[in-house]
C-alpha atoms as a printed R data frame, in Angstrom:
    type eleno elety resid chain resno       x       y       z
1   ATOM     1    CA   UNK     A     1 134.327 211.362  -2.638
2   ATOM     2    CA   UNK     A     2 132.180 210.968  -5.285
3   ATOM     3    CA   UNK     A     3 129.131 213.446  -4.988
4   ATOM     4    CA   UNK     A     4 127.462 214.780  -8.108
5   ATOM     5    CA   UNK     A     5 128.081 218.498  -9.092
6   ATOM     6    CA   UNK     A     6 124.549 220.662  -9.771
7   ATOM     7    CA   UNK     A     7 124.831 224.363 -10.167
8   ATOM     8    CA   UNK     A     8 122.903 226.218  -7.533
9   ATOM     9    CA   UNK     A     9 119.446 226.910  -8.097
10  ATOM    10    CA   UNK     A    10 119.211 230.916  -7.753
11  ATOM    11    CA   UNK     A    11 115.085 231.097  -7.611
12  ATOM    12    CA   UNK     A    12 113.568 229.388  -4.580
13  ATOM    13    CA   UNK     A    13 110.840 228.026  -5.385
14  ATOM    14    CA   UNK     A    14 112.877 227.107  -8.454
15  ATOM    15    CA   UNK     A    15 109.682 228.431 -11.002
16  ATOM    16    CA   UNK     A    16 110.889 228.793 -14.607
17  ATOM    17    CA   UNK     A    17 107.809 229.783 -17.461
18  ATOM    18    CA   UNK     A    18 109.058 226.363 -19.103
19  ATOM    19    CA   UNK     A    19 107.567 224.638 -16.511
20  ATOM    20    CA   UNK     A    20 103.827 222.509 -17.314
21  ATOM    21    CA   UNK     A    21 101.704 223.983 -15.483
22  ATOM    22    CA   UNK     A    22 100.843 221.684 -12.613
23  ATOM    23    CA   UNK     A    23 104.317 221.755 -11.473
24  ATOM    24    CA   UNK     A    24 104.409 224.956 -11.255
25  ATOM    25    CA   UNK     A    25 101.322 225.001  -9.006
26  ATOM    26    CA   UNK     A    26 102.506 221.987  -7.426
27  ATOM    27    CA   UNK     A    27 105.815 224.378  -6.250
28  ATOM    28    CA   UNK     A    28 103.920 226.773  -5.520
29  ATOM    29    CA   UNK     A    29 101.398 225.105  -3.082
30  ATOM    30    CA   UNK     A    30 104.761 223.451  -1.255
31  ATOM    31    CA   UNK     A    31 106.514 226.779  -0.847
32  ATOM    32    CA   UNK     A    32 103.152 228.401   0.467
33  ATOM    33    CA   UNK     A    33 102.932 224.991   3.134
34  ATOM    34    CA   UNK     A    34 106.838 225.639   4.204
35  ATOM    35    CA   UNK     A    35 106.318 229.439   4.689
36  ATOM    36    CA   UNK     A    36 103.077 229.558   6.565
37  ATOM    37    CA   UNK     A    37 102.401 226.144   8.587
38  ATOM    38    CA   UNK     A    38 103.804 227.892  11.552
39  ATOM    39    CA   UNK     A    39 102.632 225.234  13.626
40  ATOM    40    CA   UNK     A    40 103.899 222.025  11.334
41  ATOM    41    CA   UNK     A    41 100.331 220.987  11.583
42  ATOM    42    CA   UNK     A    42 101.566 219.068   8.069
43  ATOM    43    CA   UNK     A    43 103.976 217.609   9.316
44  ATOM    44    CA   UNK     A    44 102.304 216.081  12.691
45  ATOM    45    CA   UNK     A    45  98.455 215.452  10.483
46  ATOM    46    CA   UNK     A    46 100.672 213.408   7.593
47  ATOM    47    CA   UNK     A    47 103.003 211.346  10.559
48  ATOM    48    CA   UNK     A    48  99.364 210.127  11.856
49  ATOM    49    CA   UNK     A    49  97.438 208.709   8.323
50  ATOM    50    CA   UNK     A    50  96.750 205.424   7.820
51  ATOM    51    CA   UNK     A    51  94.294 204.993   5.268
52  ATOM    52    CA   UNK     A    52  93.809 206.268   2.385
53  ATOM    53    CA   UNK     A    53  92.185 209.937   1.186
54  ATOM    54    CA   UNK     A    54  91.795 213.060  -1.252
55  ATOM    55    CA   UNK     A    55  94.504 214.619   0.608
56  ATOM    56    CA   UNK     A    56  97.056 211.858   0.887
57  ATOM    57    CA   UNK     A    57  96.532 210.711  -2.579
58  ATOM    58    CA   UNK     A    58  96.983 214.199  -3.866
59  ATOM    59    CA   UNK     A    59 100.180 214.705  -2.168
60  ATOM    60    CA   UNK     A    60 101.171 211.628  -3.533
61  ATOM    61    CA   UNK     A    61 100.603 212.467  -6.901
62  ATOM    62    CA   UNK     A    62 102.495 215.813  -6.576
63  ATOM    63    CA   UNK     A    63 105.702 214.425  -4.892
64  ATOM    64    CA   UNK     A    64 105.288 211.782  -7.757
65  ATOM    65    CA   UNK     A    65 105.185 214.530  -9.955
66  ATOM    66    CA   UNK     A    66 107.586 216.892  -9.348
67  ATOM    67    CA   UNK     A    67 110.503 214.262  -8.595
68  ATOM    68    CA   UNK     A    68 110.116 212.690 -11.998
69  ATOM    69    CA   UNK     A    69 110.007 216.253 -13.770
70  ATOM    70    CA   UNK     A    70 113.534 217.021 -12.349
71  ATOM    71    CA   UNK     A    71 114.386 215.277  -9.439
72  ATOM    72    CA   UNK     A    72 117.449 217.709  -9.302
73  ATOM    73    CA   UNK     A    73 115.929 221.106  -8.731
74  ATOM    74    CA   UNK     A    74 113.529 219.465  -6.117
75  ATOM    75    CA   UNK     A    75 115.880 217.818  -4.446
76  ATOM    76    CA   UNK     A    76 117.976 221.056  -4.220
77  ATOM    77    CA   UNK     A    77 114.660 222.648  -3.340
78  ATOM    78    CA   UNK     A    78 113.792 220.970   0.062
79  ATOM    79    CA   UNK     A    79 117.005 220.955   0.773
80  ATOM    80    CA   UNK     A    80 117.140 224.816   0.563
81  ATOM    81    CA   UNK     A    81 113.904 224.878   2.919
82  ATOM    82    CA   UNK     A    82 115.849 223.129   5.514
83  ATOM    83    CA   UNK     A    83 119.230 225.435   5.345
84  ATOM    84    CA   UNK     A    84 116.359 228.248   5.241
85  ATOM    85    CA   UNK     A    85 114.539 226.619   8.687
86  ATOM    86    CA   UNK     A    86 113.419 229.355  11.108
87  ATOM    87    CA   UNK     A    87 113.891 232.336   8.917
88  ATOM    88    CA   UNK     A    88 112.174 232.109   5.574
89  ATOM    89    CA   UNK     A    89 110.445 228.260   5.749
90  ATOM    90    CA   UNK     A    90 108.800 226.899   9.097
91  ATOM    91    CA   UNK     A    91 107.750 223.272   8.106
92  ATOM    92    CA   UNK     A    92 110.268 220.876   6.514
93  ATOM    93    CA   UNK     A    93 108.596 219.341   2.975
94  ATOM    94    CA   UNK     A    94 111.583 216.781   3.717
95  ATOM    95    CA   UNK     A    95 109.613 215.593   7.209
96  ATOM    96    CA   UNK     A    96 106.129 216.115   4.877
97  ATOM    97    CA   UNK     A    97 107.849 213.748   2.376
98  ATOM    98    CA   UNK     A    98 108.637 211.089   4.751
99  ATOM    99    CA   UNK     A    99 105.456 210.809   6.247
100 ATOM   100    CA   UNK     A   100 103.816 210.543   2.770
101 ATOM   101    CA   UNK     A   101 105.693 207.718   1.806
102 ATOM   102    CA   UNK     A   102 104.870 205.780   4.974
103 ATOM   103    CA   UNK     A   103 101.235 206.215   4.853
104 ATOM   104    CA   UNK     A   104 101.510 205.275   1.421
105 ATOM   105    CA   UNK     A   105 102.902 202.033   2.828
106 ATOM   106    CA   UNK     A   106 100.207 201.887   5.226
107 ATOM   107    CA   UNK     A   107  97.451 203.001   3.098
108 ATOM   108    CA   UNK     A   108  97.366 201.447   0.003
109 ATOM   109    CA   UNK     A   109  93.864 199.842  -0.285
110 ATOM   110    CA   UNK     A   110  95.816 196.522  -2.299
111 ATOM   111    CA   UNK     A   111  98.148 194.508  -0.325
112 ATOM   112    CA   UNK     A   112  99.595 193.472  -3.387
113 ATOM   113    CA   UNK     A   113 100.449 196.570  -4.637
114 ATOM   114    CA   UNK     A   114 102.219 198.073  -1.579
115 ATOM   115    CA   UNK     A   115 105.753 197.131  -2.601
116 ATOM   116    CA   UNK     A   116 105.569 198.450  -5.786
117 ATOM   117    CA   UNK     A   117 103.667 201.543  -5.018
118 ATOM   118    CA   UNK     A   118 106.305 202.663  -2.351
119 ATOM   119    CA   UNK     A   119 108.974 201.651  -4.534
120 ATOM   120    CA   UNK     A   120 107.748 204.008  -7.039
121 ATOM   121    CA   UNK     A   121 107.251 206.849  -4.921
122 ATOM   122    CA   UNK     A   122 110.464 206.381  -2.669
123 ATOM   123    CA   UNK     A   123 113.285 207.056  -5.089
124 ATOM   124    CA   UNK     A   124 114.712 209.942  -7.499
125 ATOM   125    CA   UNK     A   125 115.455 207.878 -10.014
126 ATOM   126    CA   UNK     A   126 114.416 204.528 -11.701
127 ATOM   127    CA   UNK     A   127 116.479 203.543 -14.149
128 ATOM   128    CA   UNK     A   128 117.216 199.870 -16.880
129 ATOM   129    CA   UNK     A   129 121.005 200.781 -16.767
130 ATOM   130    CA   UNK     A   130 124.397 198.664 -18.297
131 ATOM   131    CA   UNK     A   131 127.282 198.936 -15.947
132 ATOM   132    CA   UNK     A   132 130.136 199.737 -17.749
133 ATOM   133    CA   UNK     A   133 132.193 200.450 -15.180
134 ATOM   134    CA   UNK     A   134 133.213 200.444 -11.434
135 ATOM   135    CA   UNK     A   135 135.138 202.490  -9.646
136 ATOM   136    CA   UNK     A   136 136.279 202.251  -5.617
137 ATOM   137    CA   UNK     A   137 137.666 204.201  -2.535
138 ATOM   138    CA   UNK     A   138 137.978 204.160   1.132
139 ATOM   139    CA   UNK     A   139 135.024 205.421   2.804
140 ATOM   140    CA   UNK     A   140 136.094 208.636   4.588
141 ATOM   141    CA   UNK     A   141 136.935 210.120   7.088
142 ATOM   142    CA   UNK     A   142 136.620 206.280   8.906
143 ATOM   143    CA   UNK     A   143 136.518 203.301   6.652
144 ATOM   144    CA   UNK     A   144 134.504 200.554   8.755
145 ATOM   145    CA   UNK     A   145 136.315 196.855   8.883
146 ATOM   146    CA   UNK     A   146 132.936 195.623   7.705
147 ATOM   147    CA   UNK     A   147 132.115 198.274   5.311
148 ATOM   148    CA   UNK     A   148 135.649 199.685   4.317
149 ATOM   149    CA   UNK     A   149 134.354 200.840   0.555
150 ATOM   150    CA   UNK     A   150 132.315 202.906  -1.315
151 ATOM   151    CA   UNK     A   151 131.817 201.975  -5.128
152 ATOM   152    CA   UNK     A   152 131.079 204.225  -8.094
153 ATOM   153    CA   UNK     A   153 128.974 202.647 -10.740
154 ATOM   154    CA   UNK     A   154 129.025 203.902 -14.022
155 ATOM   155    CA   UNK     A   155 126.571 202.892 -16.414
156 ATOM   156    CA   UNK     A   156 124.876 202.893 -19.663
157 ATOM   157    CA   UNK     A   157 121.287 204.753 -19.266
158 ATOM   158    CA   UNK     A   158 119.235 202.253 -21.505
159 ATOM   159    CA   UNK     A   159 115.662 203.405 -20.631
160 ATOM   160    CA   UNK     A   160 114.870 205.854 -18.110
161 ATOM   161    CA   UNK     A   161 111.323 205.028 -16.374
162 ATOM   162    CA   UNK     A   162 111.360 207.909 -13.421
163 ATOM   163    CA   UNK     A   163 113.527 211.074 -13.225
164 ATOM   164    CA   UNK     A   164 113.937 212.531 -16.780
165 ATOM   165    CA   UNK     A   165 116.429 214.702 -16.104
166 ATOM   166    CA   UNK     A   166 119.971 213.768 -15.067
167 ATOM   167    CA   UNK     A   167 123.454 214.887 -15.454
168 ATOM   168    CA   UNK     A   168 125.655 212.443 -17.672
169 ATOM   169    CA   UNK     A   169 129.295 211.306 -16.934
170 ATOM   170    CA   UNK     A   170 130.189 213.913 -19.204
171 ATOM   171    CA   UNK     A   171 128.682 216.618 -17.964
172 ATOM   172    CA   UNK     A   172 129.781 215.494 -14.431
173 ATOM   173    CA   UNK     A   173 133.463 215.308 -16.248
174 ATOM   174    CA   UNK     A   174 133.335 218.940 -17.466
175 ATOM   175    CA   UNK     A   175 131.531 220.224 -13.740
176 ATOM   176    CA   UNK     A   176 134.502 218.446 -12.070
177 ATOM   177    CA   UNK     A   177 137.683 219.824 -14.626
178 ATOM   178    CA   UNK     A   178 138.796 223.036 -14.746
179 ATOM   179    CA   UNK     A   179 138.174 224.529 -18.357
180 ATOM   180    CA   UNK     A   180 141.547 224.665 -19.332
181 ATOM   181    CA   UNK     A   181 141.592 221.340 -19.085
182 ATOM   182    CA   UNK     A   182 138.092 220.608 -21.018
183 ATOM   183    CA   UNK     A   183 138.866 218.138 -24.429
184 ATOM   184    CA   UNK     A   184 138.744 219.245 -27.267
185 ATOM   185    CA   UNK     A   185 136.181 216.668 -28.432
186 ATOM   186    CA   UNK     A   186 133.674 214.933 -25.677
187 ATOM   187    CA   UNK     A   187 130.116 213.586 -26.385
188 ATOM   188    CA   UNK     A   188 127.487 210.686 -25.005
189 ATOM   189    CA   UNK     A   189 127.159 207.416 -26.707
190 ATOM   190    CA   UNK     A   190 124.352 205.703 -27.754
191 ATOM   191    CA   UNK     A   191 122.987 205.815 -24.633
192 ATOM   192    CA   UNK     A   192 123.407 208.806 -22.114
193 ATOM   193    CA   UNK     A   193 125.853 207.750 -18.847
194 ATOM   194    CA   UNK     A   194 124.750 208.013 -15.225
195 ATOM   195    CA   UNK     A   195 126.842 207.459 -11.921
196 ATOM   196    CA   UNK     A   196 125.877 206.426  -8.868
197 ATOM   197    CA   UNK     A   197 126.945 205.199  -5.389
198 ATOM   198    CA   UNK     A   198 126.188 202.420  -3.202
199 ATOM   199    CA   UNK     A   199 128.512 200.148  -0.965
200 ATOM   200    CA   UNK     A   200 128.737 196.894   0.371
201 ATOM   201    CA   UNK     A   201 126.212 197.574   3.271
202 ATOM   202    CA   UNK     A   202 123.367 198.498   0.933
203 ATOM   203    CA   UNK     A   203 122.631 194.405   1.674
204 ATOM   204    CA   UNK     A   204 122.435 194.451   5.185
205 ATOM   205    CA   UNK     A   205 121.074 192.233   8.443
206 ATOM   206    CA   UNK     A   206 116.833 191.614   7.160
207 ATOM   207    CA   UNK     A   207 116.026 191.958  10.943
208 ATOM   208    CA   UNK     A   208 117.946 194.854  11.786
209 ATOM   209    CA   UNK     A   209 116.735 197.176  14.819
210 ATOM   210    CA   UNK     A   210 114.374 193.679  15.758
211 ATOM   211    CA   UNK     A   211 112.220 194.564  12.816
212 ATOM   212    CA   UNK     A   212 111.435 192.460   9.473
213 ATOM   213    CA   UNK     A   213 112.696 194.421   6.465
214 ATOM   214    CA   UNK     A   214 110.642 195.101   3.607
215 ATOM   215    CA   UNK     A   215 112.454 192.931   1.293
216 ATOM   216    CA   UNK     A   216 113.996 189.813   3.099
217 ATOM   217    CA   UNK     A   217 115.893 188.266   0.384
218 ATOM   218    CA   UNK     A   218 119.062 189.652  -1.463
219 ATOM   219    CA   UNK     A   219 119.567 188.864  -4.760
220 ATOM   220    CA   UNK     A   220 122.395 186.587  -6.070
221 ATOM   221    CA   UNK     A   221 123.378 188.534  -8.930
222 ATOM   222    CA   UNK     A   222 124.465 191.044  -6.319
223 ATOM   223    CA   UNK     A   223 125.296 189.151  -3.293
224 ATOM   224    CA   UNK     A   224 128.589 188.925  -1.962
225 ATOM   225    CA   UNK     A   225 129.739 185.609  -0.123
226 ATOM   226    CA   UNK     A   226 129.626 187.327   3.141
227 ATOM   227    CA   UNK     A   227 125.984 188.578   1.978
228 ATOM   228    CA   UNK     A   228 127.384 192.233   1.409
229 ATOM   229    CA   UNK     A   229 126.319 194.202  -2.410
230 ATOM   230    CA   UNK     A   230 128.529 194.245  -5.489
231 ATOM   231    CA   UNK     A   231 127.403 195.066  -8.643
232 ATOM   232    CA   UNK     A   232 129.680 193.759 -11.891
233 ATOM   233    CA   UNK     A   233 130.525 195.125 -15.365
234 ATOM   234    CA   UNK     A   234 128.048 193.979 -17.880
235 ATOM   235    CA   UNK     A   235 125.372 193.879 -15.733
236 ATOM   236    CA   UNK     A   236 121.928 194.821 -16.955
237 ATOM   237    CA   UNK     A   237 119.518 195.846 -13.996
238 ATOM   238    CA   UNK     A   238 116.933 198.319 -13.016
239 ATOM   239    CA   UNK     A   239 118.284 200.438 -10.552
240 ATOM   240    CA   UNK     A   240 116.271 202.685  -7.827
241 ATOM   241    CA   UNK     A   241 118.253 206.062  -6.923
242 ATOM   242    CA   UNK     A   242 118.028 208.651  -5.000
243 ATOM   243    CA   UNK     A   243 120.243 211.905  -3.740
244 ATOM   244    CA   UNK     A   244 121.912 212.000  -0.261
245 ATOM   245    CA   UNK     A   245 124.472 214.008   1.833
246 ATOM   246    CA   UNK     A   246 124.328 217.344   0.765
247 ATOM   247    CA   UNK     A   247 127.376 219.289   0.325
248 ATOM   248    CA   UNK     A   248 127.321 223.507  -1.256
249 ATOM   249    CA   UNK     A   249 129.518 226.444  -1.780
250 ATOM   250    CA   UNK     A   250 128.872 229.418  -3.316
251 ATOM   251    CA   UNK     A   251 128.141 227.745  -6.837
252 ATOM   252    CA   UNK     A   252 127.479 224.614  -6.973
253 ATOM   253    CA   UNK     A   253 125.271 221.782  -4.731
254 ATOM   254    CA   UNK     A   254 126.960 218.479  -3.906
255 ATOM   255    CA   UNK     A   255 125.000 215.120  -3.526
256 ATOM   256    CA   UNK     A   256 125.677 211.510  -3.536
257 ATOM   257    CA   UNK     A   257 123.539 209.411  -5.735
258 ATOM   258    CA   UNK     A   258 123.140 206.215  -4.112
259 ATOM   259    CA   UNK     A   259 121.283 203.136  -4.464
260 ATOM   260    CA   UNK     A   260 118.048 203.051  -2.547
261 ATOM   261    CA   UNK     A   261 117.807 200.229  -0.190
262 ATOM   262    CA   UNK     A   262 114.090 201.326   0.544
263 ATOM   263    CA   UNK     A   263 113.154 200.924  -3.215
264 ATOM   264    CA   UNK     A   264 113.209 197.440  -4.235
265 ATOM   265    CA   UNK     A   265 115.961 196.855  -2.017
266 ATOM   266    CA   UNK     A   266 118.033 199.075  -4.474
267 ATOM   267    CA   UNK     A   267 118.435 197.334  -7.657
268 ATOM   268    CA   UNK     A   268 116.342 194.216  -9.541
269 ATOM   269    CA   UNK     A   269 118.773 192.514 -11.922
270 ATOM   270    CA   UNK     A   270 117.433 191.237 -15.546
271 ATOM   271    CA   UNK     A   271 118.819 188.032 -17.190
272 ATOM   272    CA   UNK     A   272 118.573 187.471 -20.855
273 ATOM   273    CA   UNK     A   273 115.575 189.925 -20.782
274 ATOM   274    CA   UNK     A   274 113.768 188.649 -17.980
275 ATOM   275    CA   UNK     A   275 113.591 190.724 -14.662
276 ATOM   276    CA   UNK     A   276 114.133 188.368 -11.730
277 ATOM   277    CA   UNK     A   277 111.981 190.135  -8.623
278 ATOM   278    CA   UNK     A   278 112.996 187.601  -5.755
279 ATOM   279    CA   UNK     A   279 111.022 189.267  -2.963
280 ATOM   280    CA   UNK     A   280 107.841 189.672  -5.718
281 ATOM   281    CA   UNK     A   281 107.589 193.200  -4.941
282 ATOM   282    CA   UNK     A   282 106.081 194.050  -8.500
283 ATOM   283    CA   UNK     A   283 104.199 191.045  -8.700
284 ATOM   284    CA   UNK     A   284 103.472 187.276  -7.667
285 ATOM   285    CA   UNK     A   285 106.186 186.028 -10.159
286 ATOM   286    CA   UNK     A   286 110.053 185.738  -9.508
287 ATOM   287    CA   UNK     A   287 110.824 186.322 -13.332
288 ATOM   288    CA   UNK     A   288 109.316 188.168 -15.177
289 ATOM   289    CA   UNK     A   289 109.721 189.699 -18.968
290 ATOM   290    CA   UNK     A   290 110.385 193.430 -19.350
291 ATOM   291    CA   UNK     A   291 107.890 194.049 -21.019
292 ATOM   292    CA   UNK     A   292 105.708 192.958 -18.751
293 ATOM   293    CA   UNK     A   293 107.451 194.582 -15.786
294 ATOM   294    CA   UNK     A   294 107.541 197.765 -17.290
295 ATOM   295    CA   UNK     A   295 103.808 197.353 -18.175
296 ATOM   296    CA   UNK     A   296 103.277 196.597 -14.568
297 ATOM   297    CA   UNK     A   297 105.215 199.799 -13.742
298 ATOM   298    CA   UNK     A   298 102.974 201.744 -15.981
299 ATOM   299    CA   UNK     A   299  99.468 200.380 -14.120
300 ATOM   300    CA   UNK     A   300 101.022 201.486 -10.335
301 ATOM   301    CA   UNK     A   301 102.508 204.694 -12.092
302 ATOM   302    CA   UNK     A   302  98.656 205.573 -13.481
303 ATOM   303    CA   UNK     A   303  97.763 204.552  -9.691
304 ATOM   304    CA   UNK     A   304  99.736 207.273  -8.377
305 ATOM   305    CA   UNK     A   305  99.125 209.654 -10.963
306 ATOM   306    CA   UNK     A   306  95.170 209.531 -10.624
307 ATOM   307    CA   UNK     A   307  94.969 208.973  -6.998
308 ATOM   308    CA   UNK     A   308  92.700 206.023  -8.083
309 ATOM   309    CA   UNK     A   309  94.011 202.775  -6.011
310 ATOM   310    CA   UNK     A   310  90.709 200.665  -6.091
């Protein structure tokens, strides 16, 4: 429908000599944990923390890490371990990954910063984007009478807080058309463009499965009448993204990029400057300036980062 085109990573672990060099330890510590951990001792030790340690808040810091270097490659990475499951890898980094981000949940020594923490870790990308544009089609193969759509946003990338690298609409253009067909001419704007997915049912029922969700409340700016999510043109919002459904052939990886519900339930809109945070994941406040939620950003990113959550 509308999945992103990456070519193919042809190293696995994906190690490049551009690389800093704690990401390239960092991919080489994973791949060592996915060949070797015959027994998924990870796996079952991570699904059990609670609280907070060394170990925890060092994987932490590395998932951190290596998602916001190039949430692409690693994505296509653990992605690769799982196709590769039984032969090469024995323990899935995606089930590792998982159980991280709960504990994280769990563990955070600061109530108060538990929303914002996982939000940070959860997604691929988090970006202050424009929409400029929305696109729509039937979902396939079975379009749902509640949920018949699935919407492409496209947007203006105005300041990219997690993920630095991402394909733009143009690139995406030139991955999807055959070269013949290239123009003559095509370049970014001011600001790079991104698309993304998400669909009505990205607001959904808050006590689904019998359980509270994390974030109660949808947001008006994106609220349907019938509760469902639409984003608009001209928009302004800080979106939380992350890559699903992967598709390959002999060239290329397919993904979706869709709005992460799990992440401040996918999207915080901003209103003449002012982030509105209705379910005061970030903070105590419903509004807030950017500034100052990008400064708040920055403290829980240097939480991560450290390992230092006191």
């Amino acid at each position: 429908m509308y999945q992103l085109h990456y070519p193919i990573i042809k190293s696995i672990p994906p190690l490049n000599t551009a690389m800093p060099w704690d990401i390239l330890l960092a991919y080489i510590y994973t791949d060592s944990i996915a060949q070797f951990d015959n027994s998924e001792r990870t796996v079952s030790s991570t699904a059990r923390w609670a609280t907070m340690h060394d170990t925890l808040a060092g994987l932490i810091t590395y998932n951190y890490k290596m998602t916001d270097y190039n949430p692409i490659i690693f994505t296509q990475y653990l992605n690769e371990i799982s196709l590769n499951a039984r032969t090469r890898y024995r323990t899935s980094i995606i089930d590792v990954r998982d159980n991280i981000r709960a504990a994280l949940l769990k563990a955070a020594p600061k109530p108060a910063d538990r929303l914002g923490l996982y939000s940070l870790l959860y997604p691929d990308y988090i970006l202050r984007v424009r929409i400029t544009g929305i696109d729509s089609m039937l979902i396939k193969p079975h379009p749902s009478l509640i949920n018949p759509y699935k919407f492409r946003a496209t947007a203006d990338v105005i300041d990219t807080l997690k993920g630095m690298v991402f394909t733009t609409c143009a690139q995406q253009f030139l991955a999807r058309t055959p070269v013949n067909e290239w123009p003559n001419v095509m370049m970014d704007p001011k600001y790079p463009c991104i698309e993304f997915q998400y669909s009505h049912g990205n607001y959904f029922d808050p006590n689904m499965n019998g359980e509270p969700w994390l974030y109660p409340d949808r947001d008006p700016s994106f609220a349907q009448s019938d509760g469902g999510f639409q984003m608009q043109v001209g928009q302004e919002a800080i979106v939380f993204l992350s890559h699903y459904g992967q598709r390959y052939d002999s060239t290329k990886d397919y993904f979706d990029l869709n709005l992460e519900p799990q992440a401040s339930y996918n999207a915080l809109p901003i209103i003449n400057g002012q982030v509105r945070d209705i379910n005061h994941i970030w903070s105590g406040r419903t509004m807030i300036s950017y500034d100052d939620w990008k400064a708040r950003f920055y403290e829980l990113r240097e939480k991560i980062l450290t390992g230092k959550y006191n």
